[in-house]
N, C-alpha and C positions, 0 to 999 in steps of 0.2 A: 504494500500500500504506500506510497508516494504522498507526499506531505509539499505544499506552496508554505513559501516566505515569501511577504509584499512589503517591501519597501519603500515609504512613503518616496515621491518628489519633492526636494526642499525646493526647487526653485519654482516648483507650479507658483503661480500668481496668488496672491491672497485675495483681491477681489475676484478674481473667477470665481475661487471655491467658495466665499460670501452668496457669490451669486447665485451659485445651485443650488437647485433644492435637494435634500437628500435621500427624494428616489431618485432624481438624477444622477446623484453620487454612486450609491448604490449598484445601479445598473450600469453606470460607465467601469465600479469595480467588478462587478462578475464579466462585463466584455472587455477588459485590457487582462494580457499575458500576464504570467507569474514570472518572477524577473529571475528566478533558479529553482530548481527541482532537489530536496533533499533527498538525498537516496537511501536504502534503509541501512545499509552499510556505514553509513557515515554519521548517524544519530550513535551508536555503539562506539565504545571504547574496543579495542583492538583486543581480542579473545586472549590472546597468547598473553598480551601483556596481563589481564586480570587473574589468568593461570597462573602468572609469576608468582603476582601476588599475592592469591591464594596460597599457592605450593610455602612458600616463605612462610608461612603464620602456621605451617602442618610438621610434625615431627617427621624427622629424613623420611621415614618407608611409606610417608602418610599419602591417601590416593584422593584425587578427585574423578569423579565422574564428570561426564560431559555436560550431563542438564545441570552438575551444581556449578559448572561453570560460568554455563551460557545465562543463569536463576541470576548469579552475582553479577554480568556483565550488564543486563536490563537495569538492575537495582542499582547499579552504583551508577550508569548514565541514567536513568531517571535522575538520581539524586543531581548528579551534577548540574541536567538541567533546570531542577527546579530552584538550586542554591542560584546558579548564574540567572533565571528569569529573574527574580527580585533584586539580582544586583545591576539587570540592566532597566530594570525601571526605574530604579533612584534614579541611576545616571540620565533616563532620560528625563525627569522631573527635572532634575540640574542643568539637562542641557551639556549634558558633554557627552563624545563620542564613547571614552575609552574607558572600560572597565581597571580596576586595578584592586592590589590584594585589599584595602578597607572597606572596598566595596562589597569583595564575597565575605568578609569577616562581617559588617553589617548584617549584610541577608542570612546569614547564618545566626546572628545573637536574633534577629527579627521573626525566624520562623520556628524557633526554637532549638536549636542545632547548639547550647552555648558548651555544652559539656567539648563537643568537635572543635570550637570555634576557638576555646582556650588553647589546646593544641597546636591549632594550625596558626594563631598566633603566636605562638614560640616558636613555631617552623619559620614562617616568616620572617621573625626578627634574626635568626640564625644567618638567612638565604640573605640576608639583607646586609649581613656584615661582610 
């Protein structure tokens, strides 16, 4: 199943879009193209790499199976998505392009993540030195 991103045009006019009404908006969005195709392969973290990091957390002879691989690869890119949507809505509330680490450390104390968020706040300031 295939998923559209629409990316607004900053430079549309601000009074055209004043102008219409928005079923006209509406239906001019359902008849213009989706400007990229996410493919399903690329919402996923990279299988192998999530095997790694399972494998690491299991005692040497420790085995995974393939669905608890592919079980953790869903759940950890869910989670990334859902930490990174709140962190690009601040940013767009603010008006700036570019995510950066305060910003996932926010959406993470914001959605309740703060046990994770202590952590990867010392990762951070670590990465940072």
């Amino acid at each position: 199943m295939s998923e559209f991103i629409r990316i607004p045009d900053e430079n549309q006019d601000k009074e055209e879009t004043r102008a219409h009404s928005s079923e006209q908006q509406q239906a001019a969005a359902a008849q213009s193209p989706p400007l990229f195709e996410v493919r399903e392969q690329d919402r996923y973290l990279p299988i192998a790499n999530v095997g790694r990091v399972m494998r690491n957390a299991l005692p040497p002879h420790g085995k995974l199976s393939k669905e608890a691989k592919e079980t953790a690869q869903e759940c950890v890119s869910e989670f990334i998505s859902f930490i990174t949507s709140q962190a690009a809505e601040k940013c767009l509330l603010e008006k700036r392009k570019t995510l950066n680490g305060e910003d996932i450390l926010f959406s993470m104390y914001t959605l309740g993540f703060e046990n994770y968020a202590e952590t990867l706040k010392i990762y951070l300031a670590k990465y940072r030195e």
